[in-house]
C-alpha positions in Angstrom: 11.0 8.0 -10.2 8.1 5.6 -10.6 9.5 3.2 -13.0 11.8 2.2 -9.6 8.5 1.5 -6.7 8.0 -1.8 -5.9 4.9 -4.0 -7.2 1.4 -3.4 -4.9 1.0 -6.4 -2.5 0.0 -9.2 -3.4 1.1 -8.4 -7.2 3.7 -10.4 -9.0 6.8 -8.1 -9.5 7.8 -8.8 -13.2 4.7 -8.5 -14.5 4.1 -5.5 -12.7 6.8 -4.6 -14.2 6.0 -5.6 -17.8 2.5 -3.9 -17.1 3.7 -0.3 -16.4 6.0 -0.9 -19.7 2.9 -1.4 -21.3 0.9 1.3 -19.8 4.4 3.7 -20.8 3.9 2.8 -24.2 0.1 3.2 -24.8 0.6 7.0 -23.2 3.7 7.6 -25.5 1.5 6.2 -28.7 -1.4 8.8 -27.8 1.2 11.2 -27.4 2.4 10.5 -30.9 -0.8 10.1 -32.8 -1.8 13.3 -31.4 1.3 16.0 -31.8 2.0 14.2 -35.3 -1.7 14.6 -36.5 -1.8 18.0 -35.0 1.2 18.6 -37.0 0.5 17.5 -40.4 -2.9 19.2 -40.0 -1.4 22.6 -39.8 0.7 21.5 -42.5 -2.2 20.2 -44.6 -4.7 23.6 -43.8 -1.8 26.2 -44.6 -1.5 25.0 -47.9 1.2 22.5 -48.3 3.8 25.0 -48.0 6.9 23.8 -49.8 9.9 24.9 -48.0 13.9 25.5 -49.5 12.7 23.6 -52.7 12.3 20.7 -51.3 8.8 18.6 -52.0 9.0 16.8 -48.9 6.4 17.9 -46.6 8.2 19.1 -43.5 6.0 17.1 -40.6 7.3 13.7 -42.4 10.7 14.8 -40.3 9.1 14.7 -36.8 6.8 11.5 -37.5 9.8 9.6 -39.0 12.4 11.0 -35.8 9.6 10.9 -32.8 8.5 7.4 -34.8 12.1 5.9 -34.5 11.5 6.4 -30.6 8.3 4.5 -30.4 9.4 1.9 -32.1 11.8 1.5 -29.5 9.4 1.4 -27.0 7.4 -0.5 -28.5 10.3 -3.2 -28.5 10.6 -2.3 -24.7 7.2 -3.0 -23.5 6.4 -5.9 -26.0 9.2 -7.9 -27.7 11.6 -7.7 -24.7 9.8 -6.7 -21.7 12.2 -8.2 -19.2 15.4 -7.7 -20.6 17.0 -4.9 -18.3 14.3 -4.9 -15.8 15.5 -3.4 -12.3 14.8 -6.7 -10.6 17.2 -8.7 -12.8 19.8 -5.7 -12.5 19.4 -6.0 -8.8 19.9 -10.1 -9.0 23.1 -9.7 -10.9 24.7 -7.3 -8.5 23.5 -9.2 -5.3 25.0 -12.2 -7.0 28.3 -10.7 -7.3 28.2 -10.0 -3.9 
């Protein structure tokens, strides 16, 4: 897996690390803006199309659920970008050692 090969030469490891977090996220968010606006388009062009009763159009469910995901990447590559990074992980065991 990618997320585990060591930084290029000459590169400082955590923030290679922090960097391909970052890279992760901006994929995912492209991702998301465009399966979500391809989804309420096809909601919005067959008509609004009111399902069971219920007034709540149905690609609110995916944006919200797919949404909740992001969010926590988000929090991943930006608010906490070292917490569990492999390095650190690696430290901790070595030090127990």
């Amino acid at each position: 897996m990618s997320h585990y090969q060591q930084a290029p030469e000459g590169k400082d490891p955590e923030l290679w690390e922090v960097a391909k977090k970052r890279a992760s996220f901006k994929g995912h968010l492209i991702s998301y803006v465009i399966v979500n606006g391809f989804l309420w388009a096809m909601w919005y062009f067959s008509g609004h199309r009111i399902y069971n009763g219920s007034s709540i159009p149905w690609p609110l469910w995916t944006t919200l659920g797919w949404g909740i995901g992001l969010a926590f990447h988000f929090a991943g590559a930006y608010v906490f970008p070292k917490i569990n990074s492999v390095e650190r992980e690696y430290q901790k065991l070595k030090n127990k050692q």
